[in-house]
C-alpha positions in Angstrom: 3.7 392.5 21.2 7.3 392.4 20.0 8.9 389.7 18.3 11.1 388.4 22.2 7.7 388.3 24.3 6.2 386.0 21.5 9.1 384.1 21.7 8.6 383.5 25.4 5.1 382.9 25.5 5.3 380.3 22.7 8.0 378.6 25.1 5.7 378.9 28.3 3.2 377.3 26.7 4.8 374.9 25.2 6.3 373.9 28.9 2.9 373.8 30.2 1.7 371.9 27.7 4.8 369.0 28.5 4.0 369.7 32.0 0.7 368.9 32.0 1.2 366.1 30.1 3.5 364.7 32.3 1.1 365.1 34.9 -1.5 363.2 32.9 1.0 360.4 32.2 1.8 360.3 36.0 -1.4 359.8 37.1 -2.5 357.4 34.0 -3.3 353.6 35.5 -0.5 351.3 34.0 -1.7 349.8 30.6 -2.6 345.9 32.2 0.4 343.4 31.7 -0.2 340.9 28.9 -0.8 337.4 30.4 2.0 335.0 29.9 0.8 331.4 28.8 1.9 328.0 29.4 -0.4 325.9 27.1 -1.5 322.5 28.2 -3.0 320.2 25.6 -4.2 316.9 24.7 -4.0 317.6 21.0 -5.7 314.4 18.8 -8.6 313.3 21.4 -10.2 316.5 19.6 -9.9 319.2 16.9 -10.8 322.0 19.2 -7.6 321.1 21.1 -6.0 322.8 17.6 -8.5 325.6 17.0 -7.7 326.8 20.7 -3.8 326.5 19.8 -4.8 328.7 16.3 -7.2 331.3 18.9 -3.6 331.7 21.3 -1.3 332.6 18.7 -3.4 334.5 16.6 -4.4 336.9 20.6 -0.5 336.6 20.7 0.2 338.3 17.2 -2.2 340.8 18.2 0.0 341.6 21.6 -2.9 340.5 23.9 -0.8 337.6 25.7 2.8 336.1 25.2 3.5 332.4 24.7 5.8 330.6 26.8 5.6 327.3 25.5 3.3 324.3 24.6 2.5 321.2 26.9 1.4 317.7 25.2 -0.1 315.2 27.8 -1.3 312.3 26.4 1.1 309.2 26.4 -0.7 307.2 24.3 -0.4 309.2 21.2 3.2 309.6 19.9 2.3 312.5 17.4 0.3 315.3 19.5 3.6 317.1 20.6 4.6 316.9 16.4 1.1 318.3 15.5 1.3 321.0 18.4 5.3 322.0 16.7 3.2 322.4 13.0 1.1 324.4 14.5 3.7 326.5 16.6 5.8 326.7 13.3 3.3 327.6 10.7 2.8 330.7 13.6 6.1 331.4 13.0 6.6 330.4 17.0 8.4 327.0 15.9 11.2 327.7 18.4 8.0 327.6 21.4 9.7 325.2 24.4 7.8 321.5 24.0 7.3 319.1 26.9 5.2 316.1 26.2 4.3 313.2 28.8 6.6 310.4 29.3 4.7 307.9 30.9 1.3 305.9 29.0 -1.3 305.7 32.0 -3.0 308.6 30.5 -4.6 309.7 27.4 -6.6 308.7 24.5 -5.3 306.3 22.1 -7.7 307.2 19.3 -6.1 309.6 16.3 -7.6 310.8 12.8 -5.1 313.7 12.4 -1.9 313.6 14.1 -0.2 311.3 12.6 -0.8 312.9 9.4 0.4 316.5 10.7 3.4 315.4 12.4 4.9 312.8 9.9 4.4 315.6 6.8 7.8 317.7 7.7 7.7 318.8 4.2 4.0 320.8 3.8 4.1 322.0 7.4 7.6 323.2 8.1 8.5 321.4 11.4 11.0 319.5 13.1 9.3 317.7 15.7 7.9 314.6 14.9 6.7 312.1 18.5 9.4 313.4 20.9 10.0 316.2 23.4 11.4 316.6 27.0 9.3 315.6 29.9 6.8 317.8 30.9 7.7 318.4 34.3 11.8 319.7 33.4 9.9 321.7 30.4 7.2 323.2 33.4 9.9 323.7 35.5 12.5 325.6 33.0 9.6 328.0 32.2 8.4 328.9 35.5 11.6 329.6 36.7 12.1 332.5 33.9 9.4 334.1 35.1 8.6 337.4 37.7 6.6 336.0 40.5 3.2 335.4 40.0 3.0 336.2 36.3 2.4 332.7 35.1 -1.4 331.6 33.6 -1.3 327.8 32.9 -4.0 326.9 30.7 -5.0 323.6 30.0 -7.4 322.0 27.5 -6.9 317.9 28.0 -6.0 316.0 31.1 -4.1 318.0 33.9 -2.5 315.3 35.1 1.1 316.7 34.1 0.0 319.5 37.5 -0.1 316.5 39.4 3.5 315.6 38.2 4.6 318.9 38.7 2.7 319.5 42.5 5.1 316.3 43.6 8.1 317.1 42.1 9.4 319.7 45.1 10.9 322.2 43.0 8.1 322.2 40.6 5.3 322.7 43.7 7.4 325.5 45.1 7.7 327.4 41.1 3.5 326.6 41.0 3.3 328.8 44.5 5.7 331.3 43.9 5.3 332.3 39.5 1.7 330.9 39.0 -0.8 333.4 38.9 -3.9 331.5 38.0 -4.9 328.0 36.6 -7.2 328.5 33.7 -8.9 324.8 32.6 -11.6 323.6 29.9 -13.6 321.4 32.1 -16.2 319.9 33.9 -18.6 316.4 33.3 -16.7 313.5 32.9 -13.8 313.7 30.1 -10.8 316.1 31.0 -10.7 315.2 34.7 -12.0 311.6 34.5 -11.5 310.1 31.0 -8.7 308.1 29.8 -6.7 307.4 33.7 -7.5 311.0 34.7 -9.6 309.5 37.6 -6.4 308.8 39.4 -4.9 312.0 39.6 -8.3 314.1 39.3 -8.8 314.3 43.3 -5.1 315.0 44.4 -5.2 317.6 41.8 -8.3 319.5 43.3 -7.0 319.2 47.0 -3.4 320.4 46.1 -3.6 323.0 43.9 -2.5 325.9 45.8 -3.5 328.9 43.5 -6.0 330.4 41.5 -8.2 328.4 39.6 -10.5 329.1 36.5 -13.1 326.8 35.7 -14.4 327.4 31.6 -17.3 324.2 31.2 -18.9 326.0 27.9 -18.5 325.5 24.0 -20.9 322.0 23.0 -23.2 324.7 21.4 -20.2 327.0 20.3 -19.5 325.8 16.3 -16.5 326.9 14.5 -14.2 325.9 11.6 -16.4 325.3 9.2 -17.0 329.2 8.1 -13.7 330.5 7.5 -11.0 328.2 8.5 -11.5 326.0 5.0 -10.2 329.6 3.4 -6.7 329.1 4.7 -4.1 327.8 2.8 -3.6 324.3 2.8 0.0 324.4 4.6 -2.3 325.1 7.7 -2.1 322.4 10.1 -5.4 323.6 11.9 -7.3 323.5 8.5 -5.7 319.9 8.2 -6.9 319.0 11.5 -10.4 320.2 10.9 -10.8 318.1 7.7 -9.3 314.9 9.1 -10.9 314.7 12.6 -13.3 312.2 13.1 -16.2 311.8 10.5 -14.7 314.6 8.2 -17.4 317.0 9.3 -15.8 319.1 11.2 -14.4 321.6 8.3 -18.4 321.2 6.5 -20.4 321.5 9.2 -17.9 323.1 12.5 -17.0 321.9 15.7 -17.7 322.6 19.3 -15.3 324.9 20.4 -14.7 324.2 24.4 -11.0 324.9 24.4 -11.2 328.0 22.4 -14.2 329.2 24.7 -11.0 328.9 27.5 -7.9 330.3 25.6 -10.3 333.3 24.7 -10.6 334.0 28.9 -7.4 333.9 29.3 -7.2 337.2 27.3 -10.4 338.8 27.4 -12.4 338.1 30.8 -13.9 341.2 30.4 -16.1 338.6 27.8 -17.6 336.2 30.9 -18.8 336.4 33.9 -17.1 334.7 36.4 -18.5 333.5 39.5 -16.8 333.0 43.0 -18.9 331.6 45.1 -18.7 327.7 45.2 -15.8 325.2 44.1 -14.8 322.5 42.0 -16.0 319.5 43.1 -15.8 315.6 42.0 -18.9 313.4 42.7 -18.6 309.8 43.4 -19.4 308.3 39.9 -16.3 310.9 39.1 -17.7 313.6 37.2 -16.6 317.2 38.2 -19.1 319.6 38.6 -19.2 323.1 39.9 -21.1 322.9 43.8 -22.7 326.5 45.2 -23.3 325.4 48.2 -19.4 324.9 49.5 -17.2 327.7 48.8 -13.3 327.7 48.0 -12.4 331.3 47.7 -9.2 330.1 44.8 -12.3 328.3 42.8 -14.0 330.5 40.3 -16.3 329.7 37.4 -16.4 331.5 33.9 -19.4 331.8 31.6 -19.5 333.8 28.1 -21.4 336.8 28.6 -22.0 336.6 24.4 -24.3 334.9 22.7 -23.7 332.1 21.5 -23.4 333.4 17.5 -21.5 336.0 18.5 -18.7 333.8 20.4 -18.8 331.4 17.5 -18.0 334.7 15.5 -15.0 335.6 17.6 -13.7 332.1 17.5 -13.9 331.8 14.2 -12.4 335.2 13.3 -9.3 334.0 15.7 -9.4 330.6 14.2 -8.6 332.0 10.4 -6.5 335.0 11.2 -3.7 335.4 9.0 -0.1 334.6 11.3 1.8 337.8 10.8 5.4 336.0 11.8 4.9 333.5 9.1 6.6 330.0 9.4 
């Protein structure tokens, strides 16, 4: 074989080979799109409410969803939307988009660690102190930069501020057209019922017009007691963890209902979710899920872990380095 026919062999196979590739790349599924997450929080009824914020940017560094901003709902605690900006900032996401609720008929008034975040601008790095926009102009501004149905709202405290937006007529017309699914830590009797939820919990339920998540589990879920105390003491989530109620919750952990949510938002391939029954509120209030009646937009998740091995994950999440930095 002379030197020319080696030549053009070498170059047939090597178009083959890009060919073939091609081919392959063609015919390849799409690699899935990375959710795009509105966070809804009561941050200071709870520490989970911060381990769950820790659990979203820590999936975000590691490209598995994108953060579009951070909702505070309570209005009767000034420094949650301060303690949510620490948070974002020490991320190195300070510049996230805040809303925080205007009004005072909801929320609980109670607060061990808030204050304390939001008020130290110095250790933590932020500028946001007890004030933000209104929820409803933040929702709306974020929605509307969005493709059409792309949107997962997920909310860990009352989801009143849905209410707000479902009656403002731009805002319900943004929920139908870039909302993909509604992804909420719930059931019993606090987040839809507690602290003047009761009067929006029913309109809430019959309104909603799009997909929606239930996530009920976590009481027996502990975290941030194992690694989170390892972080540096500029972490606002650690801080959280050692002030919130007794001073246990760093020592001992933490149910971890709000993480147990965030973590669906990224990885349902983790729970089983099941789609046959609905969300439903009973007359002393409490919401509970019903199989017998079936709303085909009402879905309930379950871990398919144990419950060590979720506590693990959390945990892991909880701790992870930022790799944006503040």
């Amino acid at each position: 074989m002379n030197h020319r026919t080696c030549r053009f062999l070498t170059l047939l196979m090597a178009n083959l080979l890009l060919i073939a590739n091609a081919e392959g790349v063609r015919g390849a599924s799409p690699p899935p799109l990375r959710p795009c997450v509105i966070f809804d929080t009561d941050m200071g009824s709870d520490c989970d409410d911060a381990g769950a914020l820790a659990v979203l940017h820590a999936l975000a560094d590691a490209g598995e969803l994108h953060v579009l901003g951070v909702i505070f709902s309570s209005g009767k605690n000034r420094y949650g939307v301060g303690t949510c900006d620490a948070i974002n900032t020490y991320y190195g996401r300070g510049d996230l988009p805040l809303g925080q609720y205007q009004g005072n008929d909801v929320g609980d008034p109670t607060d061990s660690y808030t204050k304390r975040i939001a008020t130290d601008t110095r250790l933590f790095g932020h500028d946001v102190v007890d004030k933000a926009p209104d929820l409803v102009a933040v929702y709306r501004s974020l929605l509307e930069s969005q493709p059409d149905h792309r949107v997962t709202i997920c909310t860990v405290g009352h989801p009143h501020g849905l209410v707000h937006l479902l009656r403002d007529p731009r805002g319900a017309a943004l929920v139908r057209a870039k909302v993909e699914r509604w992804v909420a830590m719930g059931m019993g009797g606090w987040n839809f019922q507690a602290m003047g939820m009761s009067d929006y919990c029913q309109e809430l339920l019959d309104k909603w017009p799009m997909p929606f998540y239930i996530s009920p589990s976590g009481q027996a879920i502990k975290t941030g007691h194992r690694l989170l105390p390892q972080t540096p003491e500029s972490n606002p989530v650690r801080e959280a963890y050692r002030l919130w109620g007794s001073g246990t919750a760093i020592t001992e952990g933490r149910s971890s209902w709000d993480q147990v949510a965030v973590l669906f938002v990224a990885r349902p391939e983790l729970f089983e979710v099941e789609s046959t029954g609905r969300v439903e509120r009973l007359a002393d209030g409490k919401v509970v899920w019903d199989k017998k009646v079936n709303h085909p937009d009402h879905h309930l998740v379950m871990p398919k872990p144990t419950v060590e091995e979720m506590a693990e994950i959390i945990e892991e999440l909880m701790a992870r380095e930022p790799t944006r930095g503040r």
